[in-house]
C-alpha positions as CSV (number, residue, x, y, z in Angstrom):
1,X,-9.9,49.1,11.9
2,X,-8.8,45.5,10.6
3,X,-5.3,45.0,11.2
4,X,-3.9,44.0,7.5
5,X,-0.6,42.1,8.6
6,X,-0.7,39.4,11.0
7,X,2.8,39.5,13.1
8,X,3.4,36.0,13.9
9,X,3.5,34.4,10.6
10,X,3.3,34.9,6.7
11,X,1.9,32.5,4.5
12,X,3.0,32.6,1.1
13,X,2.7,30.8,-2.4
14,X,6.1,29.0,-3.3
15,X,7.3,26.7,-6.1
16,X,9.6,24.5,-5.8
17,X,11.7,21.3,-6.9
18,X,11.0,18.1,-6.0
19,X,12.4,14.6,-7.6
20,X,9.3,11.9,-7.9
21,X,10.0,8.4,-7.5
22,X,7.9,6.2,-9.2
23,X,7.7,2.9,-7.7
24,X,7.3,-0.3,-10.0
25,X,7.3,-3.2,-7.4
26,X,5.9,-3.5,-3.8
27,X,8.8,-5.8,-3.6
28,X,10.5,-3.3,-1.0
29,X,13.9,-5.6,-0.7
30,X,14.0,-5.7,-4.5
31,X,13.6,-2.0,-4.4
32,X,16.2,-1.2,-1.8
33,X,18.8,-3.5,-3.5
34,X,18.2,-2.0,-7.1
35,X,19.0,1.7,-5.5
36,X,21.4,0.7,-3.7
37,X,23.2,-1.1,-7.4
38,X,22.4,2.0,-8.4
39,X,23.7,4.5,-5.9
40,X,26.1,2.5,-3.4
41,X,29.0,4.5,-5.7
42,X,27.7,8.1,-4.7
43,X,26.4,8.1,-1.1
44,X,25.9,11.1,-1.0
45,X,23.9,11.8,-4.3
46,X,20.8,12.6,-2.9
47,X,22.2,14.5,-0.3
48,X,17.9,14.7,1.6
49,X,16.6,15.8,-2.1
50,X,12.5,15.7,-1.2
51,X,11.3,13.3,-3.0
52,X,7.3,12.7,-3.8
53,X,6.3,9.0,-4.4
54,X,4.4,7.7,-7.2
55,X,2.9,4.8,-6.3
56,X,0.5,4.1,-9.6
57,X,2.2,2.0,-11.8
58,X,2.0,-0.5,-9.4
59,X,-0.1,-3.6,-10.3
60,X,-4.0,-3.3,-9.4
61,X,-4.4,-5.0,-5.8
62,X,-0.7,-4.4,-5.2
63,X,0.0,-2.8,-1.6
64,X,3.4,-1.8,-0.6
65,X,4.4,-1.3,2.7
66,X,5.0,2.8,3.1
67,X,6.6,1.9,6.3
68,X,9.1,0.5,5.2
69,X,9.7,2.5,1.9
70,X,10.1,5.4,3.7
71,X,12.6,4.1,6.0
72,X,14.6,2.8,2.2
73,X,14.2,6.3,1.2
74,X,16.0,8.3,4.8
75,X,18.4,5.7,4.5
76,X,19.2,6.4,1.1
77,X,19.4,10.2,2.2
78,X,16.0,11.0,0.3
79,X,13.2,13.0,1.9
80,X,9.6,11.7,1.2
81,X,7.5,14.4,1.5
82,X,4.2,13.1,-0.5
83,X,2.5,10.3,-2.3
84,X,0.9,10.0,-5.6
85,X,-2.0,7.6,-5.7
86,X,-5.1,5.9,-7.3
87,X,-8.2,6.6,-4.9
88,X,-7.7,2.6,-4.1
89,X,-4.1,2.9,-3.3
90,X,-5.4,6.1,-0.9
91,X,-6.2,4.0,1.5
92,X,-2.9,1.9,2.2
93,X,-0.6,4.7,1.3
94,X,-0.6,6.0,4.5
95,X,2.5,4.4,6.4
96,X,2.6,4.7,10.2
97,X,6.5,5.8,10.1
98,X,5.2,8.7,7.8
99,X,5.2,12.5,8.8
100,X,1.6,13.4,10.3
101,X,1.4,16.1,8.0
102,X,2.5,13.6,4.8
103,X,-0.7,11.8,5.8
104,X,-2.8,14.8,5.1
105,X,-0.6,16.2,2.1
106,X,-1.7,12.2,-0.2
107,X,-2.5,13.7,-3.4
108,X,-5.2,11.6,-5.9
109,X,-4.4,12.1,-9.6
């Protein structure tokens, strides 16, 4: 007889919110001090909100430096937890101080 439930773990379909970042510049300093303009009043305004990164509108041949984005991100309290990309911008999107699993989870549109 096969055993229908599986002690050790469920695995279930779950929805939910995210906030997506969509990145204009590869300009990473630029980045971090428009955020920070913007958010410097409320620290706490993110308060580790996951955020998904939406690399496209960047200009063609334009590579930014994940690395480094996602250590502006922590420090602004955000949680990257994926990446929106071109099939071109696949292959640079993939930052070393990523989560292993983000590195699987890079979604093409």
């Amino acid at each position: 007889m096969l055993e229908r439930k599986i002690p050790c773990f469920e695995l279930r379909h779950s929805v939910f919110d995210a906030l997506v970042l969509i990145i204009k510049t590869a300009n990473v300093e630029a980045l971090s001090q428009a955020l920070k303009r913007r958010f410097n009043a409320t620290p706490a305004f993110f308060a580790n909100d996951s955020v998904v990164i939406d690399v496209r509108r960047l200009e063609a041949g334009a590579q930014l430096s994940m690395d480094a984005l996602t250590a502006l991100l922590r420090q602004m309290h955000m949680c990257p937890m994926g990446v929106i990309a071109t099939d071109a911008q696949r292959v640079w999107g993939r930052g070393k101080a990523v989560c292993r699993w983000w590195k699987s989870m890079i979604q093409t549109l």
